[in-house]
VMD Tcl script that draws the C-alpha trace (Angstrom):
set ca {
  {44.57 20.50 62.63}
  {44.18 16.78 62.86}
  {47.72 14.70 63.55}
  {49.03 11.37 63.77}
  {49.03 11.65 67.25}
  {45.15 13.21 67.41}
  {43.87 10.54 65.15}
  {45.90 7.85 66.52}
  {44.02 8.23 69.76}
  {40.44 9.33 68.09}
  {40.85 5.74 66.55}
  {41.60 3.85 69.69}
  {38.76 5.48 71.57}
  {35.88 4.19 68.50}
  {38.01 0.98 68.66}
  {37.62 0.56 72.71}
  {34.02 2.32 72.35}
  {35.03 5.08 74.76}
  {33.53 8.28 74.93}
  {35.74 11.19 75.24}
  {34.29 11.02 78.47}
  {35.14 8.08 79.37}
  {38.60 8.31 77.85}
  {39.25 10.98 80.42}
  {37.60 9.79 83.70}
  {39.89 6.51 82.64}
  {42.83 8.41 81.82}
  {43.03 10.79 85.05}
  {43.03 13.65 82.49}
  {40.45 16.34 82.26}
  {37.84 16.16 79.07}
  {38.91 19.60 77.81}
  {42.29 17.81 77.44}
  {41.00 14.72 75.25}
  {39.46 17.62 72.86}
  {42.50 19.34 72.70}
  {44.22 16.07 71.51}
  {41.51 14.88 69.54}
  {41.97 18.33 67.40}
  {45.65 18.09 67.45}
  {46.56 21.28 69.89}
  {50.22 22.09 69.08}
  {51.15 22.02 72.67}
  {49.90 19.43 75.18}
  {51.88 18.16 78.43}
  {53.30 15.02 77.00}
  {53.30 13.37 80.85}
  {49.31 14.00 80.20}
  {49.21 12.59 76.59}
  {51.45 9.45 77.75}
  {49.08 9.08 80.43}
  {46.22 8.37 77.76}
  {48.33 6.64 75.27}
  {49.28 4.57 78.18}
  {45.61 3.26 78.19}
  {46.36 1.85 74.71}
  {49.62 0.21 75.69}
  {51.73 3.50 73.74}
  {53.97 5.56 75.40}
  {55.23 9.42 73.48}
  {58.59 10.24 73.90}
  {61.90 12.03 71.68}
  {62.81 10.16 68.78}
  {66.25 10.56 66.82}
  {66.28 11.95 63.37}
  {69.35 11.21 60.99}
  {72.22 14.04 61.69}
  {72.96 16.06 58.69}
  {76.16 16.33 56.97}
  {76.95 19.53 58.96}
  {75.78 18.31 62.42}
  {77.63 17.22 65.12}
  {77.40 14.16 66.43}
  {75.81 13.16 70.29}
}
mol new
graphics top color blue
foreach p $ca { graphics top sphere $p radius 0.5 }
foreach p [lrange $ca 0 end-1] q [lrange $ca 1 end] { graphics top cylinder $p $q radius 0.2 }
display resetview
């Protein structure tokens, strides 16, 4: 199933005219992996997907989502 993430990087590929090929060799990732993130796998090795949004001056990491009412605090 297709994500922000997986068409996020589809689009910068056609962008840089990259084959997935060529996204991979550039990216020190294997191609299988560039599928798998093109078709938005549910679980990738984010050191692996930051090394090919890296190519594209991105970087994946945690982000921090409002606390509800009944949360605690960090």
């Amino acid at each position: 199933m297709p994500t922000i993430l997986s068409e996020f990087v589809k689009q910068r590929r056609r962008v840089n005219k990259l084959t997935q090929e060529d996204l991979a060799y550039k990216a020190g990732v294997g191609l299988r992996f560039i599928r798998d993130l093109e078709q938005g796998k549910a679980s990738l090795r984010l050191d692996k997907v930051n090394q090919v949004l890296g190519l594209f001056g991105h970087e994946a990491g945690p982000i921090r989502k409002p606390n509800k009412p009944d949360e605690p605090t960090s």
